[in-house]
Short mmCIF file of the C-alpha atoms (twelve columns), coordinates in Angstrom:
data_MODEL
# 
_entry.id   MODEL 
# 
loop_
_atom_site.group_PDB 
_atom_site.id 
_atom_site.type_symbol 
_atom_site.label_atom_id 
_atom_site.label_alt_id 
_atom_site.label_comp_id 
_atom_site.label_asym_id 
_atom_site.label_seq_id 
_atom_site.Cartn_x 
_atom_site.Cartn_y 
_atom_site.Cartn_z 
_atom_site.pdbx_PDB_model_num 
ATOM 1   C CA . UNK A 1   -32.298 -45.234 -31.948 1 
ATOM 2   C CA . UNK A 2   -35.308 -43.335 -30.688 1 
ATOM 3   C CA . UNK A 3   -35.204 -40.815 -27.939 1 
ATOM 4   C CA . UNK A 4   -37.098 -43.028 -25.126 1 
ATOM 5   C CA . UNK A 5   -33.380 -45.355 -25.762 1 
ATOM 6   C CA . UNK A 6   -30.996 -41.799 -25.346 1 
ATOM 7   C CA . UNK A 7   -32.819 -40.789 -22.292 1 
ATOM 8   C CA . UNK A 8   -32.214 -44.071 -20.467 1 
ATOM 9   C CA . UNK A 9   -28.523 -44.328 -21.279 1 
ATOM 10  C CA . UNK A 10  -27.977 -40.280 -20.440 1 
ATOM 11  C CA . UNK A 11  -30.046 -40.258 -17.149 1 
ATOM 12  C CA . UNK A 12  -32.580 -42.149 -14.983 1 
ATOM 13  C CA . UNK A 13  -35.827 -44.004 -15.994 1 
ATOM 14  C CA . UNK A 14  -38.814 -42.267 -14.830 1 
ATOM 15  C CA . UNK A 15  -39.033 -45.566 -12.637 1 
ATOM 16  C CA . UNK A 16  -35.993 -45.176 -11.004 1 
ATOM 17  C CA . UNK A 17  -34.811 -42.551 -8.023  1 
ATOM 18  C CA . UNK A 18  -32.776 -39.679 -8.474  1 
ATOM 19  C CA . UNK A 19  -29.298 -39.942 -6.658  1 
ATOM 20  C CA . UNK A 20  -29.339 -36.473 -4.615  1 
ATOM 21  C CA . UNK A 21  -26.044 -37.410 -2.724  1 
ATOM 22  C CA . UNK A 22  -24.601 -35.270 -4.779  1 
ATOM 23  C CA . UNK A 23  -23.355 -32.083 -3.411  1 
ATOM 24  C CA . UNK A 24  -20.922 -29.518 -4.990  1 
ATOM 25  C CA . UNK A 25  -17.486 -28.834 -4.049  1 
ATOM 26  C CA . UNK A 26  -17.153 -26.297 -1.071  1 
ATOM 27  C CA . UNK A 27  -17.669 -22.710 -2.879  1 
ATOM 28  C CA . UNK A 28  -17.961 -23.820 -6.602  1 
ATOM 29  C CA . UNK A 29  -21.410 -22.100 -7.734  1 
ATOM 30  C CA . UNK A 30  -21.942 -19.347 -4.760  1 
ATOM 31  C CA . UNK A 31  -20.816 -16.016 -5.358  1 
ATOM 32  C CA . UNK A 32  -20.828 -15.671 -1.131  1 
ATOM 33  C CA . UNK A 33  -17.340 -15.939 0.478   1 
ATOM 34  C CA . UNK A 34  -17.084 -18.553 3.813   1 
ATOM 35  C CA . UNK A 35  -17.596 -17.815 6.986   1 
ATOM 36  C CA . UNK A 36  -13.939 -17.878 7.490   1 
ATOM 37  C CA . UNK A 37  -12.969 -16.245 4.375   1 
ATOM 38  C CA . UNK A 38  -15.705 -13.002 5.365   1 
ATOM 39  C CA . UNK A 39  -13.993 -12.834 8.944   1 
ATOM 40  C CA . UNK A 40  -10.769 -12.528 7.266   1 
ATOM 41  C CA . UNK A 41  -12.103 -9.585  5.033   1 
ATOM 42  C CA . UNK A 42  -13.099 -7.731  8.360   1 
ATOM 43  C CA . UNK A 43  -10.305 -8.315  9.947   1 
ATOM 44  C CA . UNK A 44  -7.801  -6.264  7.717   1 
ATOM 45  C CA . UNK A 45  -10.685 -3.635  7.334   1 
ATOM 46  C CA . UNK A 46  -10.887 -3.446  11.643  1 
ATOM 47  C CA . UNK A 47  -6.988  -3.610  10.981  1 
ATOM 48  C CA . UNK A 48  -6.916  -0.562  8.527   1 
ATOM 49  C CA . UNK A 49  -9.618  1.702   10.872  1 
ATOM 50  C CA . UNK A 50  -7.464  0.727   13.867  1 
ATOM 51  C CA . UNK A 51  -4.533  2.201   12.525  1 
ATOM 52  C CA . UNK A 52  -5.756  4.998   10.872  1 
ATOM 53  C CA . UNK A 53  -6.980  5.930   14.348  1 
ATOM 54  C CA . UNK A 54  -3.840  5.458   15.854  1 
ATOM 55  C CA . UNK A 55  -1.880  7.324   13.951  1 
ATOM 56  C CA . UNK A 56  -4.758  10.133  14.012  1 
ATOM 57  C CA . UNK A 57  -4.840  9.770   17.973  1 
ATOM 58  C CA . UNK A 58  -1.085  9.915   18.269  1 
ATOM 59  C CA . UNK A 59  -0.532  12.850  15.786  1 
ATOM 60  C CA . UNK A 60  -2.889  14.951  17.596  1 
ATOM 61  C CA . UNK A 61  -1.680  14.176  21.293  1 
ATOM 62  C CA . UNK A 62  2.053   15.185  20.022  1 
ATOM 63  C CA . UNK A 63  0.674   18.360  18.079  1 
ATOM 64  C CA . UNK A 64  -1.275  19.116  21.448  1 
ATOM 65  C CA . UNK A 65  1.777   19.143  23.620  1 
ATOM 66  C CA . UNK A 66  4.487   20.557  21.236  1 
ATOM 67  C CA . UNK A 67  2.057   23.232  20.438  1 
ATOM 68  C CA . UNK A 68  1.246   24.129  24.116  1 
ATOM 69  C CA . UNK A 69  4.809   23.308  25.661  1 
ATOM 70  C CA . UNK A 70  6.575   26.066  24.875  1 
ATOM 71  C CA . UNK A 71  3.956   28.791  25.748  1 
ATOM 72  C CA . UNK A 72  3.875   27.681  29.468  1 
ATOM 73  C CA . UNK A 73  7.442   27.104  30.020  1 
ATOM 74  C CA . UNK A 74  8.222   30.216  28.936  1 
ATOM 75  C CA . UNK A 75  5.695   31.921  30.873  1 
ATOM 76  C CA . UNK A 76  6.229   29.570  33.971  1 
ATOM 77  C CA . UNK A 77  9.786   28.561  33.629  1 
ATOM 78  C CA . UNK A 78  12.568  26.502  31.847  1 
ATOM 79  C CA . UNK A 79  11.726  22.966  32.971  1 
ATOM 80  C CA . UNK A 80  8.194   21.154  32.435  1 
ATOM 81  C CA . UNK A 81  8.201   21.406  36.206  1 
ATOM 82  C CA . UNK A 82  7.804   25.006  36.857  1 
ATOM 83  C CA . UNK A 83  4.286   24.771  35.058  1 
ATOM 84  C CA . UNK A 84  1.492   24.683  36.607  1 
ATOM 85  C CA . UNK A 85  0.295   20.879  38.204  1 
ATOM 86  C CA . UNK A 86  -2.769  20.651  36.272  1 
ATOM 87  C CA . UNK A 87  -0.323  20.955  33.222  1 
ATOM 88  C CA . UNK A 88  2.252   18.688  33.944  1 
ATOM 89  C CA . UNK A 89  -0.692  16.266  34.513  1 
ATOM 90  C CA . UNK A 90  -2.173  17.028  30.825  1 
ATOM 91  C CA . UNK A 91  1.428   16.372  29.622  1 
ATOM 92  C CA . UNK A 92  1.841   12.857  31.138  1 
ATOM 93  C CA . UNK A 93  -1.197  12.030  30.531  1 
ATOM 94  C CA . UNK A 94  -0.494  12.716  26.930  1 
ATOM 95  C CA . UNK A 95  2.164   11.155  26.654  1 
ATOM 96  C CA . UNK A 96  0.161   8.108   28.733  1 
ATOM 97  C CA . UNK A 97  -2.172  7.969   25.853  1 
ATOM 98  C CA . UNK A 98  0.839   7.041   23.285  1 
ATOM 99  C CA . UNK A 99  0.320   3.633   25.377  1 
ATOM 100 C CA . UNK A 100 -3.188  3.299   23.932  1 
ATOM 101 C CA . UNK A 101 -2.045  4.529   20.434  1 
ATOM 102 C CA . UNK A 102 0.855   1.499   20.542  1 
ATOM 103 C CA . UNK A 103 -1.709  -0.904  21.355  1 
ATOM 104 C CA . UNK A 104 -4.081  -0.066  18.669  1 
ATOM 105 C CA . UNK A 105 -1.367  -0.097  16.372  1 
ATOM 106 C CA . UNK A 106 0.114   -3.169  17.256  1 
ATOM 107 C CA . UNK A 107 -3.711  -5.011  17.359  1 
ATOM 108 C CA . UNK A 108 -4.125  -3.202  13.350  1 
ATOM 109 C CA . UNK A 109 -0.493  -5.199  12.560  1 
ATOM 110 C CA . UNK A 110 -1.709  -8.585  13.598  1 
ATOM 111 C CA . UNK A 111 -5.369  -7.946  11.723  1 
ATOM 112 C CA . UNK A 112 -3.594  -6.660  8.552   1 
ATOM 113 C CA . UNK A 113 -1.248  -10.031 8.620   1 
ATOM 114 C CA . UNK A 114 -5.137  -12.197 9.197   1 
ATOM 115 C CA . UNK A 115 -5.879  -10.383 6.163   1 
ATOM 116 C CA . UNK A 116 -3.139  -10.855 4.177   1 
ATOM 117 C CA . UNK A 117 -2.912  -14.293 4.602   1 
ATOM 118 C CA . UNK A 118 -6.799  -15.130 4.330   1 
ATOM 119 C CA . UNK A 119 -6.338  -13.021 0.740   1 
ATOM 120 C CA . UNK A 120 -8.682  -11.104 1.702   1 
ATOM 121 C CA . UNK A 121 -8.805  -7.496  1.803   1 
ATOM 122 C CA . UNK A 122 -5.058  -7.427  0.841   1 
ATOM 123 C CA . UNK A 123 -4.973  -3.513  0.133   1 
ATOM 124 C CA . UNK A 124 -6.691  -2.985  3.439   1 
ATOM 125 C CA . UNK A 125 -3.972  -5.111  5.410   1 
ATOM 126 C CA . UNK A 126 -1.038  -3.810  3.879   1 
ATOM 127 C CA . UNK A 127 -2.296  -0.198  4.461   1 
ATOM 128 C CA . UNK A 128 -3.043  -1.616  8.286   1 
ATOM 129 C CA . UNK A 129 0.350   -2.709  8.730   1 
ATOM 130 C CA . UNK A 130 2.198   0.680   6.596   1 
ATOM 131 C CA . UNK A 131 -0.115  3.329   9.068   1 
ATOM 132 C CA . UNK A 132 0.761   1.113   11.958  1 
ATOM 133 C CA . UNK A 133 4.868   1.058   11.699  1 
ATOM 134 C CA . UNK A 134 4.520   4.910   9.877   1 
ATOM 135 C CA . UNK A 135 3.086   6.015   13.722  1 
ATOM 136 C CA . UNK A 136 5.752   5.594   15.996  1 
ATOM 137 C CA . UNK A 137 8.031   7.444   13.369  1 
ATOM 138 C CA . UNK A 138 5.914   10.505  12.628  1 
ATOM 139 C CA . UNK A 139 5.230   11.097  16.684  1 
ATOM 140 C CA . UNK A 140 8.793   12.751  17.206  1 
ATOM 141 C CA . UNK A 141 8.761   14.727  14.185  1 
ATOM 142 C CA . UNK A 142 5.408   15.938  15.287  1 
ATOM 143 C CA . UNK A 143 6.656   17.214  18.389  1 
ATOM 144 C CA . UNK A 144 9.650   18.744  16.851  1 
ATOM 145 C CA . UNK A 145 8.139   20.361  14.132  1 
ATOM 146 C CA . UNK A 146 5.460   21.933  16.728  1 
ATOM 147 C CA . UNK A 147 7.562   22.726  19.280  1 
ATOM 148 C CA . UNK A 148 9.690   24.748  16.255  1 
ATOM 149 C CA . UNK A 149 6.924   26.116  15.514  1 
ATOM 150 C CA . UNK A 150 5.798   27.412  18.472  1 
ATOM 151 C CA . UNK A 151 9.571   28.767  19.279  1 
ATOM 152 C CA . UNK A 152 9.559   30.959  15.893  1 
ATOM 153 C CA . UNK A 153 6.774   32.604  16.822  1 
ATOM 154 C CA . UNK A 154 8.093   34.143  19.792  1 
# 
């Protein structure tokens, strides 16, 4: 058999046209991940930064108002409202700002779950979705612990 004879039976004559419908099945032979895939991938990172910010933001509102609580009742009276207006309106407005902190933490939940089931960015998610539940349980013990604080140094 000589090769002119393999050639012919293996592939095309140099007469005939190359089929190029031929296309590849979706993702086999790219290294890039799909659109959809990618979006997935950013979604538990936005997820993880979300929460990691609320639990940040929320931490630090509660440390501000157990740590400066104390000090101005006891220099303005027992009840939050003896202080001084502008105070009481830092307070609530604190406190206000544990709306924002909820939000954010419930938006970081859903984008942890995208990314968890896209299986994409799993680590990311599930650390999303642990900072966002951990929050709402470390704000009192923030406050009480600074408050305590606060009271032992008097």
């Amino acid at each position: 058999m000589s090769l002119q004879n393999t050639q012919s039976a293996v592939g095309p004559s140099s007469t005939e046209t190359p089929h190029t419908s031929w296309q590849p099945a979706a993702g086999a032979g790219t290294d890039a991940p799909s659109p959809e895939r990618r979006g997935r991938a950013v979604a538990s990172s936005w997820g993880f930064a979300l929460a990691l910010i609320a639990l940040l933001g929320s931490i630090a509102t509660m440390a501000f108002v157990g740590l400066t609580v104390v000090p101005m009742e006891t220099a303005s009276g027992y009840h939050l409202s003896d202080t001084p207006a502008w105070y009481q309106t830092a307070v609530l407005g604190s406190f206000g700002s544990l709306l924002l902190w909820t939000v954010m933490g419930i938006a970081a939940i859903v984008l942890g779950i995208v990314g968890l089931v896209g299986n994409r960015g799993a680590i990311r998610g599930v650390l999303a979705i642990v900072l966002s539940v951990v929050a709402p349980l470390l704000v009192p013990v923030v406050l009480g612990t600074t408050m305590a604080v606060d009271i032992a140094q008097l």
